[in-house]
C-alpha positions, 0 to 999 in steps of 0.5 A, spaced: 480 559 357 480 566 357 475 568 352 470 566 358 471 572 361 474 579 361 480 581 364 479 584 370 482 591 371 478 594 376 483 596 383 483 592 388 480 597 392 477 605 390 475 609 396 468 613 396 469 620 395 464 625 393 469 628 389 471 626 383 480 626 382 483 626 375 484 618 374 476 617 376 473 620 369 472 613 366 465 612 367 466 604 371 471 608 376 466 614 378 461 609 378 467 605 384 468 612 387 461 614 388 458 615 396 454 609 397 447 613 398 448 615 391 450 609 388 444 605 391 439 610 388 443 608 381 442 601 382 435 602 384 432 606 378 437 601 374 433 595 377 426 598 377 427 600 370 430 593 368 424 591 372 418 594 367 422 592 360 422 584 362 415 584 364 413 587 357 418 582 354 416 576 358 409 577 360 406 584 356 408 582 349 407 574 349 399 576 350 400 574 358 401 566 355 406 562 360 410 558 354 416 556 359 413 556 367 419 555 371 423 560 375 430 558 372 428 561 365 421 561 364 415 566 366 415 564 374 422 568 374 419 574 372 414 574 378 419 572 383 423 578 380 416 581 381 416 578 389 423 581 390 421 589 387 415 588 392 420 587 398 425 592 397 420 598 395 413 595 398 410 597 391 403 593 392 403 593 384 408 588 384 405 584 388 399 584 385 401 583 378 407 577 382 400 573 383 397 574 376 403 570 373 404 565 378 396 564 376 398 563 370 404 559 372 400 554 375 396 553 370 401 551 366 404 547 370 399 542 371 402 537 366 408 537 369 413 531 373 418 537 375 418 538 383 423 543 384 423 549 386 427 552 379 424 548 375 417 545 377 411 545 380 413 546 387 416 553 385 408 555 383 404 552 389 410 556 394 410 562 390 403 563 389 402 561 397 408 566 399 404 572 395 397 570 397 399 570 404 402 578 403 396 579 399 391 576 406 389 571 400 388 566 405 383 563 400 388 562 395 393 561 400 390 554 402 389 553 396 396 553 393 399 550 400 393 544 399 397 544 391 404 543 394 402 537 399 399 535 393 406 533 390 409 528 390 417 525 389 417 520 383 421 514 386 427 515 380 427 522 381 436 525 383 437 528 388 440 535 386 438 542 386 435 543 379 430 537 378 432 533 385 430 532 392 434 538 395 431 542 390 423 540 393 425 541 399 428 548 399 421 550 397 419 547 404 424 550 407 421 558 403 415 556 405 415 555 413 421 561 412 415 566 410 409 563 412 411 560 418 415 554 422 412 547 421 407 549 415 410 543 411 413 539 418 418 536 419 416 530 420 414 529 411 421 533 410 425 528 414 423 522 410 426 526 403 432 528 407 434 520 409 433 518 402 438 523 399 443 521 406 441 514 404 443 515 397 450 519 398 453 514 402 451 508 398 455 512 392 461 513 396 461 506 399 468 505 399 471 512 396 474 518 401 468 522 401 462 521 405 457 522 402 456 522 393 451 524 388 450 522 381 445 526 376 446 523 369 451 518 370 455 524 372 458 525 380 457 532 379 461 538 385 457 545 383 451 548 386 446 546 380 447 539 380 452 536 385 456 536 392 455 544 393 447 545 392 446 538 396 450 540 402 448 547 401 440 545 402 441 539 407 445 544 412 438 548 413 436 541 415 435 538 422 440 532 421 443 528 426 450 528 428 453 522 424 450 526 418 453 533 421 458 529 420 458 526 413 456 534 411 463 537 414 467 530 410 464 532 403 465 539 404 473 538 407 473 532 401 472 537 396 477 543 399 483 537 399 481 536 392 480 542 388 485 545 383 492 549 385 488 555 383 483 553 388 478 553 383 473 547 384 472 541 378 465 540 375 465 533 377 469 527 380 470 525 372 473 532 371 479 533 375 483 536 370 479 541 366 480 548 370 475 553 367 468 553 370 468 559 374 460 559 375 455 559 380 453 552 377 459 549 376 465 552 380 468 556 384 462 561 385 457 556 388 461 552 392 463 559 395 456 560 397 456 553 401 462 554 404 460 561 407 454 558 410 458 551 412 464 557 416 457 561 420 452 554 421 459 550 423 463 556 426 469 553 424 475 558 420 477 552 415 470 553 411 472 561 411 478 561 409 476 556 404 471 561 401 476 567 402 480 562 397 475 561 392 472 568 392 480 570 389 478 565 383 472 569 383 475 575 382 480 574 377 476 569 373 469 571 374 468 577 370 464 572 365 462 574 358 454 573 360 450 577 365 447 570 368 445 568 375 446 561 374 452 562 369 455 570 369 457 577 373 450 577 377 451 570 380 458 571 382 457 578 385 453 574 391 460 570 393 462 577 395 455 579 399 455 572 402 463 574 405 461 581 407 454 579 410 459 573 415 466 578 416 464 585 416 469 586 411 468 593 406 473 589 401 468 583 400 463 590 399 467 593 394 468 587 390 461 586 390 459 593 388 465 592 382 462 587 378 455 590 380 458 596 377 461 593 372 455 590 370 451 598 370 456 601 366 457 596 360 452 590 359 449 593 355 453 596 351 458 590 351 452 586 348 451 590 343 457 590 341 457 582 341 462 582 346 458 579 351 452 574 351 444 576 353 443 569 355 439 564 352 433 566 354 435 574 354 429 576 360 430 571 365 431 570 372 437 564 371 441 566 364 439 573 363 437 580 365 432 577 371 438 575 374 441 583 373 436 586 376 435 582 382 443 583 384 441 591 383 436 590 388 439 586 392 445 592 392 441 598 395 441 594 402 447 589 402 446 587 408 440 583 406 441 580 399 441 573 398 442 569 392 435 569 389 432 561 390 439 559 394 440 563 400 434 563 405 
């Protein structure tokens, strides 16, 4: 279980100082010690620098051809990444140049029966309105939203995140949050919302849980494929009480049966194999929907059950890959996501420590073989796309959002 991450001997807290004791000359503890003005401007070059290196390897050097569309770990990620840059700095070029692969993104998408935000054609058409409309594009705005009513749910179709029904309606959730409330009624995601709540509770007939979903034969718990990425998305929705109520249930379900560690199984087949501390399977992307469940439910039962997680996180989460989805970069949100609810600078700080941690020896530690790029080294879910975003996100951690997950 160990070699899926490093030891995490970082302090449980290091002070800002602008001098630099004697104990701080390791480069990571510097990094730790540093005022936090100064450390945002660290991580904003190290951003936009990793910005122009994944736009070469993954749009310049391919001669601008889309071999994978898809946001999760295809070429669409660059341009959210793209998105992203243009938010925090207001550089028009990123805009412009997120707006040329989302074109090419949607001609490429035209074959596909994927409808999700990550993995399908919903993230193109959402993008590409998003952008147009930052552009005053009203043209190409219309045309991408006239796109994304064009899409239809197969009937066969699962209900998570990644290829499923929740992950369509987080892109109606992204659209009416940028381009205003109502663009996609509720009316049309009402009728997907009642599938999924139909769906869960006719797989939790006669179970303890309320509500259960299966993708593959398998009845996953984590954010990509299961509980936490469904209840995740469904809190965003307009939900009657008694689905409030199955939300609240599937969620204390989960806290009662987690491991002794208070790490979270894979799925309910998998109750005694305690080593996944990822986003998509773990402790990390439950964290997440339980810090959204303690602020959208006010209830300390979800908080204190996120704070549990995050000490996982934190002894477990220094992964061996720089990933979003599996690695560092996504982990490091658990703690945003507790310091945006509490306040509390100690959830700052571990924050800052695994982003720092990623600053200081990524790339040397990949070098060495030590730590994996990613299967698809540049993108956004597995690879150095995910890294750059957390970076941008660590110059306001105010305002940072796990990217395609947190609205």
């Amino acid at each position: 279980m160990a070699d899926r991450f490093f030891p995490n001997v970082m302090p449980d807290f290091v002070a800002e100082s602008t001098a630099v004791s004697a104990e701080a000359q390791d480069s990571l503890m510097k990094l730790l010690s540093m005022p936090y003005h100064s450390l945002s401007e660290r991580f904003k070059r190290a951003a936009l620098d990793l910005k122009e290196t994944i736009v070469m390897e993954t749009w310049g050097m391919t001669g601008q051809l889309v071999r994978d569309f898809t946001l999760y770990c295809g070429t669409l990620g660059t341009a959210f990444l793209l998105f992203k840059a243009y938010l925090v700095t207001n550089n028009k070029n990123d805009l412009a140049l997120c707006s040329q692969i989302v074109k090419a993104c949607d001609s490429a998408s035209f074959s596909t029966t994927d409808v999700t935000f990550l993995c399908g054609r919903a993230g193109v058409s959402a993008l590409g309105a998003v952008a147009a409309k930052h552009t005053g594009d009203e043209q190409l705005l219309n045309y991408y939203l006239a796109q994304f009513r064009e899409i239809k749910l197969p009937r066969n179709i699962p209900d998570e995140l990644l290829y499923g029904r929740v992950g369509f309606l987080w892109a109606c959730l992204f659209i009416n949050k940028h381009i205003g409330a109502g663009t996609i009624p509720s009316a049309y995601t009402s009728e997907v919302v009642n599938e999924i709540i139909k769906n869960g509770r006719a797989l939790a007939k006669r179970g303890r849980c309320p509500l259960m979903f299966e993708w593959y034969g398998e009845k996953y718990w984590g954010a990509a494929h299961g509980l936490a990425g469904i209840m995740h998305v469904l809190m965003d929705m307009d939900l009657k009480p008694d689905e409030i109520e199955d939300v609240k249930g599937t969620l204390i379900y989960m806290i009662n049966n987690r491991f002794p560690s208070g790490n979270y199984p894979a799925s309910e087949e998998d109750r005694k194999r305690d080593v996944l501390v990822h986003w998509c399977h773990g402790a990390p992307g439950v964290a997440l929907t339980l810090v959204k469940a303690a602020k959208v439910f006010e209830d300390e039962e979800f908080l204190k059950a996120a704070a549990d997680a995050a000490e996982v996180v934190w002894n477990r989460g220094l992964l061996k890959r720089v990933g979003i989805c599996h690695g560092i970069s996504g982990n490091a949100y658990v703690f945003l996501s507790l310091y945006q609810l509490t306040g509390n600078v100690h959830f700052l700080y571990r924050a800052k420590a695994f982003a720092c941690f990623l600053l200081d020896r990524a790339h040397k530690l990949i070098s060495e073989g030590e730590m994996h790029g990613g299967d698809n080294p540049y993108s956004l879910f597995e690879g150095f796309g995910g890294m750059a975003f957390l970076f941008l996100d660590m110059i306001d951690p105010s305002q940072a959002m796990f990217p395609a997950y947190d609205l």
